[in-house]
N, C-alpha and C positions, 0 to 999 in steps of 0.2 A: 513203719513199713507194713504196708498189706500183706496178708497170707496170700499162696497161690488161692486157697477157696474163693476169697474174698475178690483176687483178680481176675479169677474164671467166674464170677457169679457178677461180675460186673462188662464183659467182656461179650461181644456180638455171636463168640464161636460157640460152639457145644463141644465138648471133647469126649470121645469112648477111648478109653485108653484101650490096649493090646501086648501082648507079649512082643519084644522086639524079635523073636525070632518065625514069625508069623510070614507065610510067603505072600506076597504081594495080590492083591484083586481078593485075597480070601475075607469073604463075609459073614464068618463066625460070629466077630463080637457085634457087628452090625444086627445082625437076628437077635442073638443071648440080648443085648440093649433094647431093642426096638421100643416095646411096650413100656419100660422105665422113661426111654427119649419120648416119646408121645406125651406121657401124663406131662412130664416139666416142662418141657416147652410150650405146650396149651395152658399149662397152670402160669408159665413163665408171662406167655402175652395174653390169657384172658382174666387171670386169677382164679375166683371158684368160679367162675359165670361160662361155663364150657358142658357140653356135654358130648357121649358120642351116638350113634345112632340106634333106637332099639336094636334093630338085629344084629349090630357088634357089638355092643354090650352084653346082648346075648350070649353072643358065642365066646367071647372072651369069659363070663361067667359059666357056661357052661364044660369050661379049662383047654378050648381052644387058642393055642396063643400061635398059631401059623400067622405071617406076618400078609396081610393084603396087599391085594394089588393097588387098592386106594382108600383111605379113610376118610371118611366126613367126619369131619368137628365141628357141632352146633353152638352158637354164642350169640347175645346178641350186640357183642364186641363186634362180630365179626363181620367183613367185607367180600364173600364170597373169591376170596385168593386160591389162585391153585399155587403150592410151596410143592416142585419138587424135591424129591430124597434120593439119595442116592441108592444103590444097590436094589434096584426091583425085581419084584421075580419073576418079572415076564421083562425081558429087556425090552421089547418095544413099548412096553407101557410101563411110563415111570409111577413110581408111588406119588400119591400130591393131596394135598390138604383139602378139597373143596369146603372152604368157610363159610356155612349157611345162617343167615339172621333165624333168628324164632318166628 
């Protein structure tokens, strides 16, 4: 029998777990994950072949971890896809992957 790791690592979803007594709409562990969910899922569908864009690399190395309003992910996997996400922090403008070839 599979471990759950091994059913979640084989599985379509992404899971952030949460405390169950967490009130509903709150986007705590959403933000706390963000940058954890970013690296795996670009490592999940490009492998190492991903990058992010000078100036968020920047800023993230210079220990900016606010979560944007949109990240590019560079590859040359990738097919220019906008992936929204949920929780943005401009509600009219969702967060979304634009996936740029090199």
């Amino acid at each position: 029998m599979a471990s759950i790791q091994e059913r979640l690592a084989d599985s379509l979803a992404w899971y952030i777990s949460s405390r169950p007594d967490i009130a509903p709409g709150d986007t705590t562990n959403w933000h706390t994950s963000y940058w954890h969910f970013i690296r795996e899922y670009a490592t999940a569908r490009f492998g190492d072949e991903w990058c992010l864009t000078p100036e968020q690399s920047l800023s993230l190395y210079s220990g900016n971890r606010t979560v944007p309003t949109q990240i590019i992910i560079r590859s040359p996997k990738g097919h220019n896809n906008l992936t929204g996400l949920p929780h943005s922090p401009r509600e009219s403008h969702p967060i979304s992957f634009p996936f740029a070839t090199l």
